[in-house]
N, C-alpha and C positions, 0 to 999 in steps of 0.2 A: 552254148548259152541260149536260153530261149528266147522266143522276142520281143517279153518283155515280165516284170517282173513277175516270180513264181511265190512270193510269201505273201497270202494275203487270208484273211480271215481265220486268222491266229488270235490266241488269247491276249486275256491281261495277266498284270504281273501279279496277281494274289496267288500264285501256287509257287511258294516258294521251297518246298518241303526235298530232301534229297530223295533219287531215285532210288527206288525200289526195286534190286538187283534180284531177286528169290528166284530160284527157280520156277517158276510157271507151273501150274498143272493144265495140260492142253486134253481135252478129251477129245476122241473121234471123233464125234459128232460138229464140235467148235474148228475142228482141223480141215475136215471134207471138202464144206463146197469151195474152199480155195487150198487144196492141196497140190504143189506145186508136181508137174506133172514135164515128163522129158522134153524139151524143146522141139516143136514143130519144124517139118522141113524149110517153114516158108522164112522162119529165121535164124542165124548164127548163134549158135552154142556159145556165151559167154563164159564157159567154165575157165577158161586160160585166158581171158582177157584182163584189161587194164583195172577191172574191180574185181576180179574173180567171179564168183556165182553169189547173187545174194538169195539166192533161189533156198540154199542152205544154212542162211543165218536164224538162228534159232529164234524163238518164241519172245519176247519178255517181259515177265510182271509189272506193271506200272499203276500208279494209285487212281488212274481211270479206269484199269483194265490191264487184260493180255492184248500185248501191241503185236502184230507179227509184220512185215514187209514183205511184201509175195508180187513177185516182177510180173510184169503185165501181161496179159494175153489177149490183142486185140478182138477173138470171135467172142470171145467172155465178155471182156471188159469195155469196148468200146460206147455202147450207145449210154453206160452210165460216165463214161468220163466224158462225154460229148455235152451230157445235160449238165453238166457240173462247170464245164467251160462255159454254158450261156447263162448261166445265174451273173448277174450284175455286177455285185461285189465281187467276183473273179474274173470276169471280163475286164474289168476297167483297169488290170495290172496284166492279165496273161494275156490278151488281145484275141482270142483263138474261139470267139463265140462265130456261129453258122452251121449249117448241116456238117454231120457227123462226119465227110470227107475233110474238112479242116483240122479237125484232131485226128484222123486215121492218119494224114500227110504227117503231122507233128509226130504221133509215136511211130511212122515207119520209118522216120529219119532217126530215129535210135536206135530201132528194132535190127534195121538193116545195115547199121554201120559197123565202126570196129568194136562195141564194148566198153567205151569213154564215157557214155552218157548211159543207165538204164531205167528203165521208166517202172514204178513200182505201184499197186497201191497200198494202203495202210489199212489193216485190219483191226479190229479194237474188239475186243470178246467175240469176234467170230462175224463182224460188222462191215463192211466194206466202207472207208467213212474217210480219207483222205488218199489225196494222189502227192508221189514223191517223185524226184528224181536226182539220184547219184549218180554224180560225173567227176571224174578227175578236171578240178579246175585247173591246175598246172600244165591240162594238155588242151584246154580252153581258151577260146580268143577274151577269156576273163583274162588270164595271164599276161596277157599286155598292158594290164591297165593296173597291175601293182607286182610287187617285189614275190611272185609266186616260189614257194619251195615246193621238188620232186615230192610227187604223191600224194600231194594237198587235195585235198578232195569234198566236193561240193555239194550243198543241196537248195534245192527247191523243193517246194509243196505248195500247197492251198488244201481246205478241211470245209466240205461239206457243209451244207447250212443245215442247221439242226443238233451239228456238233461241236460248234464253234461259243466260244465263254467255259468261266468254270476253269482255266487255266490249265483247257485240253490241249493247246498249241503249245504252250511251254512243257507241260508232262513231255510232250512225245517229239519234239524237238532235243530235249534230253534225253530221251530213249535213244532214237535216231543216229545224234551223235557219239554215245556209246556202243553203238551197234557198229557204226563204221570205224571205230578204234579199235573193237573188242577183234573184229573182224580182217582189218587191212593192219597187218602188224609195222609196214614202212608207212606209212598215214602216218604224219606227227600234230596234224590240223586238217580241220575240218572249218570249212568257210562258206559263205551265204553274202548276195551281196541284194537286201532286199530294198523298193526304193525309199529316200527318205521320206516321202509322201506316207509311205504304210507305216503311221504310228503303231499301232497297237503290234503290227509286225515285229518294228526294231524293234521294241520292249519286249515282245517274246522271245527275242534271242537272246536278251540281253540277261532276262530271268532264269531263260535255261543254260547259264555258262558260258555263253560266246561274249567275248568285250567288242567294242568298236574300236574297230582302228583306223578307220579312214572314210575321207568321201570320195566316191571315185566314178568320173565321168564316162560313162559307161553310152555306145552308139543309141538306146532306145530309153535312157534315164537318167537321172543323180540319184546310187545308192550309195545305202550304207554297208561298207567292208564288215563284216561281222567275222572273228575268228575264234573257236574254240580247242584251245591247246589239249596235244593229249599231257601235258605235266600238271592241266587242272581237271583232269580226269574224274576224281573225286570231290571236285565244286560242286556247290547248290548250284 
């Protein structure tokens, strides 16, 4: 769990429209500069770990865009998720603004562990424009703090300024959670615990299918338990 809240500069609820499952059309060109490429010696092959590979989860049509999730690779991706930690409005939930060794330390502590936690960013037509991260919350020091079921699995994010409104948070917050359903077939829920402070946050979860279920006292906050069943899989 991070050290402090990851949902922040998420939409409103005016997109309430169901997702957009179509096959995708990806062209080369939209695929390239984030083509996911074999894992670097410097970190652990997640292909058999606790998420499996999201290295391989496919493309998918969404009414903003092609959403794709393409796991991180700090020589690429660092010094833009380092400027994205010191914008304001994500600072003041994820705590992690200062020179680019503050986020380096953050994504090496996933990079370099077992596979519980992967750190992704969110691609939108070919765009680099939000940072994710999938974790088995069940094997999460979240898990102490409510009634967790095997394989429950978690996210965080924050979304770029510039692409934030327009009910782009809730589009791909429903992507997202279809991805991790379509993808982990023992996954029965998907959960987020973002603080109650981030309005517009809870309300993007709440638009993209997750219900509240609880407030839970959490070492770094009071969130809110947000869960999205896979038995409402096909919810707005």
């Amino acid at each position: 769990m991070p050290p402090s809240d990851a949902h922040t500069g998420l939409a409103d609820r005016r997109d309430t429209g169901a997702e957009d499952t179509r096959e995708p059309r990806i062209t080369a060109e939209l695929r390239a500069p984030f083509q996911e490429e074999a894992p670097t010696p410097r970190h652990r092959d997640p292909s058999s770990g606790p998420l499996g590979r999201p290295a391989d989860w496919q493309p998918v049509a969404t009414p903003a865009g092609v959403f794709q999730l393409v796991p991180v690779r700090p020589e690429r991706d660092l010094t833009m998720i380092s400027r994205w930690m010191n914008d304001p409005v994500i600072a003041a939930f994820w705590e992690l603004a200062g020179d680019e060794s503050v986020t380096a330390g953050h994504l090496a502590a996933q990079l370099d562990g077992d596979g519980r936690s992967i750190p992704c960013l969110g691609v939108l037509s070919g765009t680099p424009m939000s940072y994710w991260e999938i974790y088995r919350a069940d094997l999460d020091p979240l898990a102490r703090h409510y009634p967790a079921r095997p394989h429950d699995t978690g996210v965080h994010l924050l979304i770029a300024e510039g692409h934030r409104g327009r009910g782009t948070g809730t589009t791909l917050l429903r992507a997202v959670a279809g991805l991790v359903l379509d993808n982990l077939p023992l996954c029965t829920r998907v959960v987020a615990e973002p603080d109650l402070r981030n309005v517009p946050s809870v309300s993007a979860f709440l638009s993209a299918g997750f219900r509240f279920s609880a407030e839970v006292d959490l070492p770094e906050k009071r969130a809110a338990l947000m869960i999205r069943d896979r038995t409402h899989r096909t919810s707005p």
